[in-house]
Structure formats: C-alpha cells, structure tokens
C-alpha positions as a Markdown table, in Angstrom:
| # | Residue | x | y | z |
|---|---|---|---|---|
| 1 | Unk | 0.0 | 0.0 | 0.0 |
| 2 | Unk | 3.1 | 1.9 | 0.8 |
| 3 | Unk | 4.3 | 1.3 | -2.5 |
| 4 | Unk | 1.2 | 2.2 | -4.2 |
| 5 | Unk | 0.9 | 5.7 | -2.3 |
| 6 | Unk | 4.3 | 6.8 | -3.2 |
| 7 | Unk | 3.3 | 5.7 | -6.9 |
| 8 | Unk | 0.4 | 8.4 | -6.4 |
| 9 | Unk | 2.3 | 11.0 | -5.2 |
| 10 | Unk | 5.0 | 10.4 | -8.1 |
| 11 | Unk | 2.9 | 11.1 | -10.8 |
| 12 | Unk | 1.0 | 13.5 | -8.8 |
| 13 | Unk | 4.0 | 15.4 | -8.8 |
| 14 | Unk | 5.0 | 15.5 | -12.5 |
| 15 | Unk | 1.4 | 16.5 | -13.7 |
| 16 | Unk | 1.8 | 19.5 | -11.0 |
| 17 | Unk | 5.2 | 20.6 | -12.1 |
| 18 | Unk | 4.2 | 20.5 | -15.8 |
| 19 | Unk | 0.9 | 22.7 | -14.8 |
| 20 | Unk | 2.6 | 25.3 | -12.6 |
| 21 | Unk | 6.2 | 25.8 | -13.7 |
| 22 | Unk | 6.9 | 28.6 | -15.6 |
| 23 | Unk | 9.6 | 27.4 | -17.6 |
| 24 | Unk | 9.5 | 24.6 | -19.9 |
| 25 | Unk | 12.8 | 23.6 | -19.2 |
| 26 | Unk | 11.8 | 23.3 | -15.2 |
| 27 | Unk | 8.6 | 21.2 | -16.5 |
| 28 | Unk | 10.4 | 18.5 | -17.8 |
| 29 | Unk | 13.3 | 18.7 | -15.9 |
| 30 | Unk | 10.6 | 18.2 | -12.9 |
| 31 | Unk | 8.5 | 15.5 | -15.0 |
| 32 | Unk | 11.6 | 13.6 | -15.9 |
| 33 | Unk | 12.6 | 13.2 | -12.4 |
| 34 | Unk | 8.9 | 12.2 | -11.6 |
| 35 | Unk | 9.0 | 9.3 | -13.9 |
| 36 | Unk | 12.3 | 8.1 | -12.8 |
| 37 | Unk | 11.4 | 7.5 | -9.1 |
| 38 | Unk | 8.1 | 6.2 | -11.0 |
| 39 | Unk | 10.4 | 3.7 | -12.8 |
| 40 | Unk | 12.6 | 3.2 | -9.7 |
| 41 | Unk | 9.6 | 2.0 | -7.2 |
| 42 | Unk | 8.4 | -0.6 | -9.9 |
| 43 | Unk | 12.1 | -2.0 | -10.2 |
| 44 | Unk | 12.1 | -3.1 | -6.8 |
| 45 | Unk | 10.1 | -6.0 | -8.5 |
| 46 | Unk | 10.7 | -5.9 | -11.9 |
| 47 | Unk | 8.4 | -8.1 | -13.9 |
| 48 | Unk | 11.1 | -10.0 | -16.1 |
| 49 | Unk | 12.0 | -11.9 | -12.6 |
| 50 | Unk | 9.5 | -14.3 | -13.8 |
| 51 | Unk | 10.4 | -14.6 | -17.4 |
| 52 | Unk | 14.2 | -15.4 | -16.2 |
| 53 | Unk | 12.7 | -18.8 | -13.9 |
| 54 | Unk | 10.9 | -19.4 | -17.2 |
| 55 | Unk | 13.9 | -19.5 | -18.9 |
| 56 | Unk | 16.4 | -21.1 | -16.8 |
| 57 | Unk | 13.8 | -23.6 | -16.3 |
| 58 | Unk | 13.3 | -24.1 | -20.4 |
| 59 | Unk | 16.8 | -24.2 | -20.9 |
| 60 | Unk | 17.1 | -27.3 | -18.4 |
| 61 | Unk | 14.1 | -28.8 | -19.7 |
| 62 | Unk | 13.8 | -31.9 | -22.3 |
| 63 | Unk | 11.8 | -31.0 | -25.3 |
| 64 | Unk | 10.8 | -31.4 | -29.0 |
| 65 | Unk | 11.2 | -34.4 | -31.1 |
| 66 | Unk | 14.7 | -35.0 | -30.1 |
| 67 | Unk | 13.0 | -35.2 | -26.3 |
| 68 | Unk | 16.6 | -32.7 | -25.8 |
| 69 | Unk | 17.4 | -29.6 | -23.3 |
| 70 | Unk | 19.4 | -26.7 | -24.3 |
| 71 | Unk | 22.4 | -27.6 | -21.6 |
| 72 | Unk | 24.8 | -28.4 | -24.4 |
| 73 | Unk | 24.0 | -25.0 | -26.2 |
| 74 | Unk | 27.3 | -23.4 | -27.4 |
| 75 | Unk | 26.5 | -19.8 | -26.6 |
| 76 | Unk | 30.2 | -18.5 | -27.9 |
| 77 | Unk | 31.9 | -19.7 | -24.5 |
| 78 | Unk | 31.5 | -23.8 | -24.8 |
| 79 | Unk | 29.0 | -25.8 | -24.7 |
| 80 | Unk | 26.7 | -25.3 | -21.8 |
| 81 | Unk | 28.6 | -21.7 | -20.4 |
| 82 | Unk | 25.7 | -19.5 | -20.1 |
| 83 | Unk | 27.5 | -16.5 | -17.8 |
| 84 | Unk | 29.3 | -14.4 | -19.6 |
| 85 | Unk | 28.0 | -15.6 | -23.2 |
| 86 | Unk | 25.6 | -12.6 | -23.4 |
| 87 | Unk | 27.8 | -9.8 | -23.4 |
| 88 | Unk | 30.1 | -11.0 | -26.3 |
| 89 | Unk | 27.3 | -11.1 | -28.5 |
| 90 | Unk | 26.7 | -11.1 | -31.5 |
| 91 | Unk | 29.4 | -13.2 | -32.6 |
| 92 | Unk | 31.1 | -15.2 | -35.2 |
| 93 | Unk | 30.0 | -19.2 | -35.0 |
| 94 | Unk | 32.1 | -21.6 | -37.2 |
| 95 | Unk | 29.7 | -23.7 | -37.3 |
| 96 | Unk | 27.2 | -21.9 | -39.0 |
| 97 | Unk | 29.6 | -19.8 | -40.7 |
| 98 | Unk | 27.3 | -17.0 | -40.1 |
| 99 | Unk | 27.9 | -13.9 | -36.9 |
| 100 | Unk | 24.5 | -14.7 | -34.8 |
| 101 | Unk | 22.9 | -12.7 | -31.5 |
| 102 | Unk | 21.4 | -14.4 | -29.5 |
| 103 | Unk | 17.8 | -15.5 | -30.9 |
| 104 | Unk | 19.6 | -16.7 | -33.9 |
| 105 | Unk | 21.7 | -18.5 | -31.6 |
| 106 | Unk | 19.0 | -19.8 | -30.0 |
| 107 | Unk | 17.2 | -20.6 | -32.6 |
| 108 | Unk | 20.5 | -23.0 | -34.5 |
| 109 | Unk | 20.3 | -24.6 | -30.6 |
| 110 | Unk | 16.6 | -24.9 | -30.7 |
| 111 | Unk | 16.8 | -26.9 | -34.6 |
| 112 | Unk | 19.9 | -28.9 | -33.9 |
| 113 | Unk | 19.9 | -30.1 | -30.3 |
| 114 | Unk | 16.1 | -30.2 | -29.7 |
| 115 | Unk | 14.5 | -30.8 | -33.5 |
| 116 | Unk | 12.3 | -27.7 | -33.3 |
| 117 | Unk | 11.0 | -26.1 | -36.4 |
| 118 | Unk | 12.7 | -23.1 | -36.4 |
| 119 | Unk | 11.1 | -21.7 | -39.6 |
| 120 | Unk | 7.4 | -22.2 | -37.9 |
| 121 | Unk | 9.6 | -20.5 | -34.7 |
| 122 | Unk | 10.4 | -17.7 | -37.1 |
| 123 | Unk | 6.8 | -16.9 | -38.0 |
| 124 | Unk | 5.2 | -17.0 | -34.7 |
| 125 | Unk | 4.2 | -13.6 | -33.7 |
| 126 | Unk | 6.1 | -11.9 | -30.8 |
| 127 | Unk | 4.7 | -13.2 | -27.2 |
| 128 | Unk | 3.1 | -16.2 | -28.6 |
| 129 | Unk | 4.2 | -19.8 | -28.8 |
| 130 | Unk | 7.4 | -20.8 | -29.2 |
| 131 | Unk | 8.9 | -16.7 | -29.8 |
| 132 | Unk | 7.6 | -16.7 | -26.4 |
| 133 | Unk | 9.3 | -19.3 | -24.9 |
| 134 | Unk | 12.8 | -17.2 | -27.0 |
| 135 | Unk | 12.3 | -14.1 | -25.1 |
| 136 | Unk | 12.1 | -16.1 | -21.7 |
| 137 | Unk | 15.6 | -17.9 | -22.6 |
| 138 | Unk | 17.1 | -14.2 | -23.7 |
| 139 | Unk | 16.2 | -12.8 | -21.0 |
| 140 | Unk | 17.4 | -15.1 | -18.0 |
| 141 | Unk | 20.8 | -15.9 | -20.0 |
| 142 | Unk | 20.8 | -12.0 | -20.3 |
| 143 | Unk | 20.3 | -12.1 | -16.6 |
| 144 | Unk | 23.1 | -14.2 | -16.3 |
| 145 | Unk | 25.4 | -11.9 | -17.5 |
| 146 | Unk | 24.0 | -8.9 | -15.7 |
| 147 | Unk | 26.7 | -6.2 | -14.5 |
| 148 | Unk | 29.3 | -8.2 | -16.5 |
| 149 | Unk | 31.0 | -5.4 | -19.2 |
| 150 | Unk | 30.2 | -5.8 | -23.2 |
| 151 | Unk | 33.3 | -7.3 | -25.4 |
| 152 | Unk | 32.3 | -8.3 | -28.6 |
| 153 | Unk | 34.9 | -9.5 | -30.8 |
| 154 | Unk | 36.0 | -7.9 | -33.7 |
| 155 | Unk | 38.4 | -9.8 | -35.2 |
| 156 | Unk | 36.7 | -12.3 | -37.7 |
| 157 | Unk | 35.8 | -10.9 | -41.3 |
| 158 | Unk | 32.3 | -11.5 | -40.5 |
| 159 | Unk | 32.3 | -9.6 | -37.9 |
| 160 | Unk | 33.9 | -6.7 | -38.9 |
| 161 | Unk | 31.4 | -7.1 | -42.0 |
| 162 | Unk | 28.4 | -7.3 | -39.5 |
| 163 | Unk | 29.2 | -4.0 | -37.8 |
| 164 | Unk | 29.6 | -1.6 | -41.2 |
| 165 | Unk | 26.6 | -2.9 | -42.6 |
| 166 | Unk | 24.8 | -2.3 | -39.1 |
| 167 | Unk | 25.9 | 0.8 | -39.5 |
| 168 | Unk | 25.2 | 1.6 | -42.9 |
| 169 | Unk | 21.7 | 0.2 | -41.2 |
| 170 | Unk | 21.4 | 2.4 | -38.8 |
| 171 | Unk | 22.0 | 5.7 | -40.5 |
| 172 | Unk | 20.3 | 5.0 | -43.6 |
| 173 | Unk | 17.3 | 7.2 | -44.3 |
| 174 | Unk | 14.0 | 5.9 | -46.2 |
| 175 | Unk | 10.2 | 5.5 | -46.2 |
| 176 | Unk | 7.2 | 8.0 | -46.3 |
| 177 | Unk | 8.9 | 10.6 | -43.3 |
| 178 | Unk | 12.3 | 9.7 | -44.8 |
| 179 | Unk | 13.7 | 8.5 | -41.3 |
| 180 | Unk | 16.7 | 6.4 | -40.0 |
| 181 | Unk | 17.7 | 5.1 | -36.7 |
| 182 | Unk | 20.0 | 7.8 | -36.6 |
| 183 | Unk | 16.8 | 10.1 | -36.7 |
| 184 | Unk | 15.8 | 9.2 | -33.1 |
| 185 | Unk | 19.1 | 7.8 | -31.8 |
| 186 | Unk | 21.9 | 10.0 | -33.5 |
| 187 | Unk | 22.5 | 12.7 | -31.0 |
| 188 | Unk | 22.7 | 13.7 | -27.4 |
| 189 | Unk | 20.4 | 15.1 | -25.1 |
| 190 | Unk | 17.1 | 14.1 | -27.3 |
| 191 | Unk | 13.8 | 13.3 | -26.4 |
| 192 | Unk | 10.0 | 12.8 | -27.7 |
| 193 | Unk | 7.6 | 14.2 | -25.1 |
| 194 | Unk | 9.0 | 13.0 | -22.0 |
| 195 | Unk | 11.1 | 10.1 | -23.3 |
| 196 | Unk | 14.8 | 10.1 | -23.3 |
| 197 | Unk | 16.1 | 8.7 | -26.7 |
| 198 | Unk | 19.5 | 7.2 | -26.1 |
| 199 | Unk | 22.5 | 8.3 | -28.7 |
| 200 | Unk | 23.5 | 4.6 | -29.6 |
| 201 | Unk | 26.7 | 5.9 | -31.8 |
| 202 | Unk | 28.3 | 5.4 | -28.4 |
| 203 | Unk | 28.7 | 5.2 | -25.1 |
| 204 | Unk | 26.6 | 6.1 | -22.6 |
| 205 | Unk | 24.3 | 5.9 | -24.4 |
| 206 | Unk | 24.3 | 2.5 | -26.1 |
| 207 | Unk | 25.1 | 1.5 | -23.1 |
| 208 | Unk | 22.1 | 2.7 | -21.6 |
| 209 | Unk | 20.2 | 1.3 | -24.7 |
| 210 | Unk | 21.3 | -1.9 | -26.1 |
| 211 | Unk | 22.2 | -3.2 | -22.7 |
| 212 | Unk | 19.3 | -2.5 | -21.1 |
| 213 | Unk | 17.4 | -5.2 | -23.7 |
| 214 | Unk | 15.9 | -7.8 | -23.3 |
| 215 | Unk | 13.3 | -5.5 | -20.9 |
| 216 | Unk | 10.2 | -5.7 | -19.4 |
| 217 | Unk | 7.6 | -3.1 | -21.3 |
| 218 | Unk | 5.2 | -1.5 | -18.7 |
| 219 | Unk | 2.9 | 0.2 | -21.1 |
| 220 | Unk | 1.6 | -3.1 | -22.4 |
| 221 | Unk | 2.8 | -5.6 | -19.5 |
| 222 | Unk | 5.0 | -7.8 | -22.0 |
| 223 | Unk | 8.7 | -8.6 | -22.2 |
| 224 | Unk | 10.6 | -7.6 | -25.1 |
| 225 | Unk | 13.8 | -9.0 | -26.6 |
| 226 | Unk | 16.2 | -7.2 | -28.7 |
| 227 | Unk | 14.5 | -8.5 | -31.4 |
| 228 | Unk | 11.5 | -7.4 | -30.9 |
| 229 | Unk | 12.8 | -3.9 | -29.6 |
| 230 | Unk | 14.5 | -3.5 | -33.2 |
| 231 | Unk | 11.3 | -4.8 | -35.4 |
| 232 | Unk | 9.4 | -2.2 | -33.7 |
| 233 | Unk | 12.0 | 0.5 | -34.5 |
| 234 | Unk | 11.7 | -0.1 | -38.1 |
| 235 | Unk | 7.4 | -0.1 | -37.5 |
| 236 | Unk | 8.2 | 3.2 | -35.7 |
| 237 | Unk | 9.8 | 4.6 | -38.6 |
| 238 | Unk | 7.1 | 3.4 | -41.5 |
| 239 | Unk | 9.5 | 1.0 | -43.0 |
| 240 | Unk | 9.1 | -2.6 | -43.7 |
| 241 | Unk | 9.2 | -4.7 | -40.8 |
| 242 | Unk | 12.7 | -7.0 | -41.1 |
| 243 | Unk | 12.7 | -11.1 | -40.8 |
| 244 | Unk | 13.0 | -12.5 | -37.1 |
| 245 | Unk | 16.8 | -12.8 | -36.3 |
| 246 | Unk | 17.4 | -11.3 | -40.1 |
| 247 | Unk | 21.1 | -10.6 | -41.1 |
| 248 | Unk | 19.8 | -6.7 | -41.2 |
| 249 | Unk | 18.7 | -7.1 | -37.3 |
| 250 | Unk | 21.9 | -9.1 | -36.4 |
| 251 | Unk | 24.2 | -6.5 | -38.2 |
| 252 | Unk | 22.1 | -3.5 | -36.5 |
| 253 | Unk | 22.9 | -5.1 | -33.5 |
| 254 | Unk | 26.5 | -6.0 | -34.2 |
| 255 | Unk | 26.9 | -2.4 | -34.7 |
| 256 | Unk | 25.2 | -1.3 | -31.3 |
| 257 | Unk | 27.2 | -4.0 | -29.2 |
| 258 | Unk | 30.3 | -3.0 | -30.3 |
| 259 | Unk | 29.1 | 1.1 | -29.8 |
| 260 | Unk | 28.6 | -0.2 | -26.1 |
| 261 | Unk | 32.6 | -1.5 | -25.7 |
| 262 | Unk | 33.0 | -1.9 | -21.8 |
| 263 | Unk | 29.6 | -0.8 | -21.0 |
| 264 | Unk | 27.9 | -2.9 | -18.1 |
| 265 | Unk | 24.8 | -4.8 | -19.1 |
| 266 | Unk | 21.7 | -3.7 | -17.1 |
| 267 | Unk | 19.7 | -6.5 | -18.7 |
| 268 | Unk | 16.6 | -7.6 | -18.3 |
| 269 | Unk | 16.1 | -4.0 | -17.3 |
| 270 | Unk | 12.5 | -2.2 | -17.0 |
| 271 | Unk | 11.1 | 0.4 | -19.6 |
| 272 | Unk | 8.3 | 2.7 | -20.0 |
C-alpha cells in the first residue's frame, strides 16, 4: 500500500510541475525526475523476474522431437557456459559460418539439439508460442550476465562485415517521413515528449540502450527481446518490418554491441 501511495504522489507530482512551472525547461526537468522515481519504485520488482525462472527452467528442460534440453547449447563460451556468453554477442559461429545474437543463436540450438521447427519459430508472432518461450531464454541468460561489461569480438571478417553494414543500417534514411535510426538515436540530449532517446553511436548511451534489452515493457505488461525492440524500431519509422533474427537485425545489432565497448549490461532491465 506503501508502494502504491508513493506511486500516487510520483505522478501527482510530474502533472503538478508540468501545470505550474513557468519554464519549460523546469517542466520537464521536474516531470523527468517524476517518472524516474516512478520507474525506480516498480524496479524493486521488476516483472522479467518471472520470465528469467521461465527461462532457466526451459533451458534445463527436455523438449521437442529430439526429447533434448538446451544444456549443451554453445552460446560463444563452450557448450553449456551461459555467464558471460551474453555480453560478447553477437558473434562469429564456425559452425554456422554465419555472426548470430542471441535468438539466432538460440534458434541454431533450438533446430539442432532439440528438432524444433525453427522456420514455424520464425513466423510465430512476438509473445506467442514458441517466440515466447525465445524471449524467456534471452532474458534469463541475459540475466546471467547482468553487470558483467560488453566485449564483442571484432576480429573475424564477418564480424567486422556485421558492424559496417549495421551501420550503414542504422544511419540509412528511407520511407514516407524519410527517417533512420539515426533520426531518433543520433544525437545527445534528445527526447520525444517526455522520453529520453538514447545516442547509440556510443557510449553512454548505447550503453544505456542496447544493454538494457531484453526489458520488461510497462505500457503493455509484456517482455521484449532485442529483437522485438528492433522490429518495432523499423514499425516506428514506417519501413518494412525485417525477418526474425534477419542478417539486417543481427548487423544493426552487431553495430550497437560494439558502440557499447565496456559498458555494463543492465539486462533484463524495466522500460516505459
């Protein structure tokens, strides 16, 4: 009830600041500080708890036609190694031959070692089925790795391929408003209304941004993995929606992972 009053008074406070201070500066300086005490109180239990226990406990648990668990998943640290694994991808895997994050690592696990369809896994819509059961693995191995600073490696081809096509990717302009990421995430200090928008071109702020993912979403009470977060960028900006765990999504994110060099991951962290 505590909790609940100190909620109230929170969000009392931001609509009073934005109706009685006479600068708009002050207003959202006020409001901002509002909503980050707002955000604060609800981490003390942060939703994506519960997705983590789902995913430690799918992870451990025999499934599909090959009646398999995940425990001999090569993450990029040996079979099995879960801590750690998240902040050094994406990644070059030989035996794919392909740099993968971490659905699309999941995904070669979830084929190979278990016999899942990853294709009907693919076209599942986000928080349903099978994708649901993804974003539960991403987001306890990401919990695994929690605090632990980003190091992706740079020194395969692919990889150095990955990144300049993410960031071809991410400053590339297009569609009906003629937007990129770049148009949202390209400078410092920006905002829409009252949210803060990250500049991912380095750190801090990719390191505020792509490791705070995968993170629980309070306006519509669902968890969101990276993947997710970057389909509904390109919705956001009228283009096309890319392919689940796409080379374009992998390279975007190639690009951001290496922007957040010796950040510390804050994942599975808690946004608006």
């Amino acid at each position: 009830m505590d909790k609940k009053i100190r909620l109230i008074a929170a969000l009392g406070a931001a609509a009073l600041a934005g109706a009685m201070l006479p600068s708009a500066y002050a207003q959202k300086s006020a409001a901002v500080q509002s909503i980050e005490e707002y955000r604060a109180m609800l981490a003390d239990g942060n939703p994506a708890e519960l997705f983590e226990a789902k995913g430690e406990d799918l992870w451990k648990q025999k499934r599909g036609p090959k009646n398999a668990s995940l425990e001999q998943c090569d993450l990029g640290q040996g079979p099995g190694v879960v801590k750690g694994a998240f902040v050094t991808l994406p990644r070059y895997f030989a035996d794919t031959n392909k740099v993968q994050d971490l659905e699309s690592r999941l995904l070669t696990c979830m084929g190979t070692l278990q016999g899942l369809d990853t294709k009907a896994i693919i076209a599942t819509p986000f928080g349903k089925g099978e994708k649901a059961n993804m974003t539960a693995l991403a987001t306890w191995i990401a919990g695994e790795s929690r605090d632990m600073a980003f190091n992706l490696p740079q020194s395969h081809s692919q990889e150095k391929i990955a990144y300049e096509v993410g960031k071809r990717l991410f400053f590339q302009r297009g569609g009906p408003h003629d937007f990129s990421c770049a148009s949202c995430h390209g400078g410092d200090n920006w905002r829409i209304r009252l949210q803060d928008l990250p500049n991912l071109t380095k750190n801090p702020g990719d390191g505020i941004g792509f490791a705070a993912w995968p993170a629980y979403r309070v306006s519509d009470g669902q968890m969101w993995s990276m993947q997710h977060r970057l389909n509904d960028c390109y919705r956001q900006q009228r283009f096309p929606e890319p392919g689940y765990a796409s080379d374009a999504t992998i390279a975007l994110a190639t690009y951001l992972g290496v922007n957040s060099q010796g950040s510390k991951s804050i994942a599975p962290a808690l946004k608006r």
